[in-house]
C-alpha positions as CSV (number, residue, x, y, z in Angstrom):
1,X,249.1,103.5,-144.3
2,X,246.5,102.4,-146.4
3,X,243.2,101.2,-145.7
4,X,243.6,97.9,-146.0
5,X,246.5,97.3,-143.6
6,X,244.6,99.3,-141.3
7,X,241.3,97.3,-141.5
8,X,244.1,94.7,-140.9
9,X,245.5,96.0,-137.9
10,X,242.1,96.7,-136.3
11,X,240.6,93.2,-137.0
12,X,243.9,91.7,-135.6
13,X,243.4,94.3,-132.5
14,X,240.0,92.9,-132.1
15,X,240.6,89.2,-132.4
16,X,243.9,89.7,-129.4
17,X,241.0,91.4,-127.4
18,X,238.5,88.6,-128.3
19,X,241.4,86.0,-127.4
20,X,242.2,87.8,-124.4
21,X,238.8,88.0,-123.0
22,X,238.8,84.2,-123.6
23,X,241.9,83.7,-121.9
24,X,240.3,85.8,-118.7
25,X,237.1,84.0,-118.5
26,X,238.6,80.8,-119.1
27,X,240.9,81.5,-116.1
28,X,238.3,82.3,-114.1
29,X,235.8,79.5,-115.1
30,X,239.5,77.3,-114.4
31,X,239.8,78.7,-111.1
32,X,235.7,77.6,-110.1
33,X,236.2,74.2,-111.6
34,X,239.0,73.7,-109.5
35,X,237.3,74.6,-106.5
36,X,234.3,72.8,-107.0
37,X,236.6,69.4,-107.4
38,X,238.4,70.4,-104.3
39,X,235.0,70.5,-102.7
40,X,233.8,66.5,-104.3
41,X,237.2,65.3,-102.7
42,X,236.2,67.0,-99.6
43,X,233.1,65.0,-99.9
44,X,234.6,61.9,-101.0
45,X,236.9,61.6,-98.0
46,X,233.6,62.4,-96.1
47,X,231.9,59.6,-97.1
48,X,235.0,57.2,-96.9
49,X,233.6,57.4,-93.0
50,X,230.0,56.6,-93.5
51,X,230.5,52.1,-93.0
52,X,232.4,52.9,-90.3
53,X,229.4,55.4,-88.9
54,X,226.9,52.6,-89.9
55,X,228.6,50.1,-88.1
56,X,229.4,52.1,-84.5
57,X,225.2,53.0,-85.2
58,X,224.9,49.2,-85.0
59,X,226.6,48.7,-82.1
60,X,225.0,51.7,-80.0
61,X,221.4,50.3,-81.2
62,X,222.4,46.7,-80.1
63,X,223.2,47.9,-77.0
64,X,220.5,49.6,-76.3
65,X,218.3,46.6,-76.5
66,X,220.2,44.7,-74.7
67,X,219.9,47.6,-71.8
68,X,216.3,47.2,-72.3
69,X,216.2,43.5,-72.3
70,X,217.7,43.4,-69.3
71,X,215.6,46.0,-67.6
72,X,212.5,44.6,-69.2
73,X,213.3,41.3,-67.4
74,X,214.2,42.7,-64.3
75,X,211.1,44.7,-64.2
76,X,208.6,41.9,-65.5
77,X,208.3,43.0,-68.5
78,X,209.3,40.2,-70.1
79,X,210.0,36.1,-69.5
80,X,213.1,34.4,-70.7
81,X,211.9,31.8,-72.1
82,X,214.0,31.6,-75.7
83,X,212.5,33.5,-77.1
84,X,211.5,37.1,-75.6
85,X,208.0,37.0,-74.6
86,X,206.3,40.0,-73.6
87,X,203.8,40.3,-70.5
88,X,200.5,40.5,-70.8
89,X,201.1,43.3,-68.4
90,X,204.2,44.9,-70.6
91,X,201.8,44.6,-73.7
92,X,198.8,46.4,-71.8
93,X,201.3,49.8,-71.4
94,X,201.3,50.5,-75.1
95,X,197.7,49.7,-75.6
96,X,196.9,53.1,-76.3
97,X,199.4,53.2,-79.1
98,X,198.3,49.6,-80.4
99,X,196.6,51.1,-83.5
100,X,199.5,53.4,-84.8
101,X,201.8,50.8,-84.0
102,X,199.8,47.9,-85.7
103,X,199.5,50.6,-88.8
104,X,203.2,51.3,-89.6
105,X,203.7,47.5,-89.3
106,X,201.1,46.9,-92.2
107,X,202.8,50.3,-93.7
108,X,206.0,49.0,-93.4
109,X,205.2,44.7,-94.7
110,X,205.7,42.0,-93.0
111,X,208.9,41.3,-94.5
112,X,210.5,43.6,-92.1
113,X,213.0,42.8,-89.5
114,X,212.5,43.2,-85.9
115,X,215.5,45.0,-85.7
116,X,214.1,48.1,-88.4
117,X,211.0,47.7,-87.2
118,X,212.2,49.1,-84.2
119,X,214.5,51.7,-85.3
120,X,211.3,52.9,-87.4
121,X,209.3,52.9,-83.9
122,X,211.7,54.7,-82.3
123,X,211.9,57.2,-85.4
124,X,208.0,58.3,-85.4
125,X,207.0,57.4,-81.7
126,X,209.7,58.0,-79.2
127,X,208.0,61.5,-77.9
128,X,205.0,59.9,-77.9
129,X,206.1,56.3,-76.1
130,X,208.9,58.3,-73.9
131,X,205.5,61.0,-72.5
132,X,202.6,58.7,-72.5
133,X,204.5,54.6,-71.2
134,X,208.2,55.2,-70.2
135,X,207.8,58.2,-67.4
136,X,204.5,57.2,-66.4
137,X,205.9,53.1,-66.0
138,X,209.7,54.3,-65.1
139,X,211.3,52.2,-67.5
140,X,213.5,52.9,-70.2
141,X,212.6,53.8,-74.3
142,X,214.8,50.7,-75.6
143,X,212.3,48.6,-73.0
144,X,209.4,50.2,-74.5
145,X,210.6,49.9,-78.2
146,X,210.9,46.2,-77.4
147,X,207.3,45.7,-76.3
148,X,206.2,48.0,-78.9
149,X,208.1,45.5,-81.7
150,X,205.8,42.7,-80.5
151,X,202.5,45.0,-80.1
152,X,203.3,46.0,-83.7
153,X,203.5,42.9,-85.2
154,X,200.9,41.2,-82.9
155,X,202.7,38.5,-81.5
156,X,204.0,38.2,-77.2
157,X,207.3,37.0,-78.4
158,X,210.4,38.5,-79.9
159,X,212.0,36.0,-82.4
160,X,215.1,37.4,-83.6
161,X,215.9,41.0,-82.5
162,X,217.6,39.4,-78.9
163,X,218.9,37.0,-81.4
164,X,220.5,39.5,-83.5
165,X,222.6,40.8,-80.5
166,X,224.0,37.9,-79.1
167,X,222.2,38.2,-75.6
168,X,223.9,36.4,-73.1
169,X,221.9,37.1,-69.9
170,X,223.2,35.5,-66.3
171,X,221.0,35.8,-63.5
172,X,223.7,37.5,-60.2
173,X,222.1,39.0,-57.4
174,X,218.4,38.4,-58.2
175,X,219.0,40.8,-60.8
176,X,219.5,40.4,-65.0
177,X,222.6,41.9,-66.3
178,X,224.4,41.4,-69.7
């Protein structure tokens, strides 16, 4: 064998090594794309879920104020008088937190729904309203965030969170129900 067939043999030797090498990694860099678009179609059914989630969140938060409507009214926290209006007496309980409260409305613009406005309150302040007005008062944190939605935005009435819900109150027993 001559040198030249054998420079062949080695350079074609090499290159099937080179390919095969290739062949591996591409394999394996195959096999880790593969499982990373098995995992985004994991994720993509995930989020399929998330309006559905938004929705239910909805309805839980809507009845929640409703809860505290109700027990706001029965408790004199508020007057039924289309719209909400909050007690001079209901107002006075968060008085402590006016200033934070009056803050993250100004934070948050006046463009912002009752509804958010709340969510927001109960987002930063629950702790804070639950320790310091709902134990102390015993009356429950969706009551509080209600009073706290007019002590925020300055106003005794609440224009269109109750709206928002479709509260139908009735009057049975002396007592407000939904």
């Amino acid at each position: 064998m001559d040198v030249t067939n054998a420079a062949f043999i080695i350079s074609l030797a090499a290159l099937l090594l080179t390919l095969g090498g290739l062949v591996y990694i591409y394999g394996w860099k195959m096999a880790e794309l593969n499982a990373v678009i098995r995992r985004l179609k994991e994720i993509d059914k995930a989020l399929e879920h998330l309006p559905r989630m938004r929705v239910e969140h909805e309805l839980i938060w809507d009845a929640l104020l409703k809860r505290g409507a109700a027990e706001g009214l029965n408790k004199g926290l508020f007057t039924l008088n289309s719209p909400l209006k909050i007690t001079p007496e209901a107002r006075a309980m968060l008085s402590g937190l006016q200033p934070k409260l009056v803050a993250l409305y100004h934070e948050l613009g006046p463009d912002i729904s009752e509804q958010q406005l709340g969510k927001e309150i109960e987002r930063r302040y629950a702790p804070e309203i639950v320790k310091d007005v709902c134990v102390p008062n015993g009356i429950n944190l969706m009551s509080c965030i209600l009073i706290a939605i007019g002590v925020a935005r300055g106003t005794d009435t609440l224009d269109t969170v109750l709206d928002h819900i479709d509260l139908i109150l009735t009057r049975t027993s002396g007592e407000i129900t939904l």
